[in-house]
C-alpha positions as CSV (number, residue, x, y, z in Angstrom):
1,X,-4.6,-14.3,155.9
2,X,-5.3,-10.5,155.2
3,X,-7.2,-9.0,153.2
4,X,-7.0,-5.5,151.7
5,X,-10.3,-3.4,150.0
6,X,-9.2,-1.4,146.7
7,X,-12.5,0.7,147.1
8,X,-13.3,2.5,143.8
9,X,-15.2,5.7,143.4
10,X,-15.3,6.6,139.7
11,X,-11.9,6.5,137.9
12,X,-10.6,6.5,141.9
13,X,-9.5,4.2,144.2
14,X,-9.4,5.3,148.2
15,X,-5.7,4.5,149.8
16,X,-4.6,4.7,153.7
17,X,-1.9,6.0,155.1
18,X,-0.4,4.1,158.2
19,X,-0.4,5.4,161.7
20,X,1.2,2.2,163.3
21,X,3.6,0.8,164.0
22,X,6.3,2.9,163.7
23,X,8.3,1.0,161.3
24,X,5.3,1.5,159.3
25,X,4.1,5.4,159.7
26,X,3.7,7.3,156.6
27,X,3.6,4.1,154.2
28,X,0.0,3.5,151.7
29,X,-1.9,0.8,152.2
30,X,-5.3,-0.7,151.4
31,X,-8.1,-0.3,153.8
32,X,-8.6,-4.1,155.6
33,X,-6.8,-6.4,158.0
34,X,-7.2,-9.7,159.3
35,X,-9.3,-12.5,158.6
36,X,-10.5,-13.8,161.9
37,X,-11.0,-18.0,162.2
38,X,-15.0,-17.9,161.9
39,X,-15.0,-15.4,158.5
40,X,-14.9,-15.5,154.8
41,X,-12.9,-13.4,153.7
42,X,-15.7,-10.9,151.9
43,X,-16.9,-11.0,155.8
44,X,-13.6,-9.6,157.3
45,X,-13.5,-6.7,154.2
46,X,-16.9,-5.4,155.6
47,X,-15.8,-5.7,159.1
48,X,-12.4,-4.1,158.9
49,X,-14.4,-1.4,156.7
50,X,-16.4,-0.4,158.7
51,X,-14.6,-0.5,162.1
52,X,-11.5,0.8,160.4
53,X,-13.3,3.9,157.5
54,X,-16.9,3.5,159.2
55,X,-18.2,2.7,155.8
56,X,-20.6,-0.2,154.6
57,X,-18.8,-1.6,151.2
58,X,-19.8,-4.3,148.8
59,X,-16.9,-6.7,147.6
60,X,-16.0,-7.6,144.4
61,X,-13.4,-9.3,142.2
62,X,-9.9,-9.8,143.6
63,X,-7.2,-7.3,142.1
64,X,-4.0,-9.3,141.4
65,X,-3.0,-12.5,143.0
66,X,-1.5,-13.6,146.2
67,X,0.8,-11.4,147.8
68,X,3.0,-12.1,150.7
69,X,3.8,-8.9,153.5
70,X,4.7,-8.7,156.8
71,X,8.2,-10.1,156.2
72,X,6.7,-13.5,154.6
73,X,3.8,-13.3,157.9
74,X,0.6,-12.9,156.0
75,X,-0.8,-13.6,152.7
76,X,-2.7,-10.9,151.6
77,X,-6.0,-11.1,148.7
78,X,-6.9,-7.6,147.5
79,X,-10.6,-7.5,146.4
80,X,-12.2,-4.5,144.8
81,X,-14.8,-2.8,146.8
82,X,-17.5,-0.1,146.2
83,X,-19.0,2.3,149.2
84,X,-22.6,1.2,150.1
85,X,-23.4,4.0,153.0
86,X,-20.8,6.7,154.6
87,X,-17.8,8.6,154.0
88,X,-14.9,7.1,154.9
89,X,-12.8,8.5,158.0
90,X,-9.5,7.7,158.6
91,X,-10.0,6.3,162.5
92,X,-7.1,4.6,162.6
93,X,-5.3,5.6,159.6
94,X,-3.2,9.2,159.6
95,X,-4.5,9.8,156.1
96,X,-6.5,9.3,153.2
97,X,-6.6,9.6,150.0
98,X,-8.8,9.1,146.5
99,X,-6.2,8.4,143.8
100,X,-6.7,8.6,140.2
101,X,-4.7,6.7,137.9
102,X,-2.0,9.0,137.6
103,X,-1.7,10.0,141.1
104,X,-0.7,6.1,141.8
105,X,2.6,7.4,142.4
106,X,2.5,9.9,145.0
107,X,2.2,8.1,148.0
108,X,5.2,5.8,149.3
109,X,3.1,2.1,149.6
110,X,3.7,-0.3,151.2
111,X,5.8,-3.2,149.1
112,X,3.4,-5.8,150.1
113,X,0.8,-3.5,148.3
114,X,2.7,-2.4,145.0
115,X,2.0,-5.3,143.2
116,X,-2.0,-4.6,143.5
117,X,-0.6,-0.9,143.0
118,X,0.3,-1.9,139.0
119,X,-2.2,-4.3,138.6
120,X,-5.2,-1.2,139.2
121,X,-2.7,0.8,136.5
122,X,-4.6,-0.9,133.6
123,X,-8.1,-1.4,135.6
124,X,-8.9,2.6,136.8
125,X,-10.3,4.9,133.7
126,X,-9.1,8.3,133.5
């Protein structure tokens, strides 16, 4: 199981940018990873928030349903999120972002994210 944080900010929603792998480099993502065997998965969020952004986040309702990535590998649950404490700081992304609706588009995600992608289309006021 992973689990991805669609962390808003006003009408904006933070995205990543992947550093690794290779195969990988340069594609959108949410912020999150994996759930380890001893979490929930509101537990890993925080965790993979904070190691990952070095932000404390409060999770909320999930965005969409489950999606499958990593060539079938993973399920992933996307859960909205909103910052508690700290900027965010990409430590082990390349990039990132705050994307208003309309700049949804401009960033090459990952397919394993797209369907949360459209599903925020109708959620994020301009």
């Amino acid at each position: 199981m992973v689990v991805g944080a669609a962390i808003r900010s006003g009408a904006r929603v933070l995205a990543a940018a992947r550093a690794y792998p290779p195969e990988l480099a340069g594609l959108w993502e949410f912020p999150g990873g994996k759930v380890e065997p001893d979490e929930t998965e509101t537990e890993a969020l925080i965790r993979e928030c904070r190691e990952e952004l070095g932000v404390a986040i409060t999770v909320g309702e999930r965005v969409g349903g489950d999606l499958v990535t990593g060539g079938g590998r993973f399920l992933l649950r996307v859960y909205f999120a909103q910052l508690q404490g700290g900027e965010p700081v990409a430590k082990e992304h390349a990039e990132l972002r705050w994307l208003a609706v309309g700049e949804l588009d401009s960033v090459p995600w990952l397919p394993g994210n797209r369907p949360v992608v459209e599903a925020l289309r109708g959620r994020l006021r301009p």
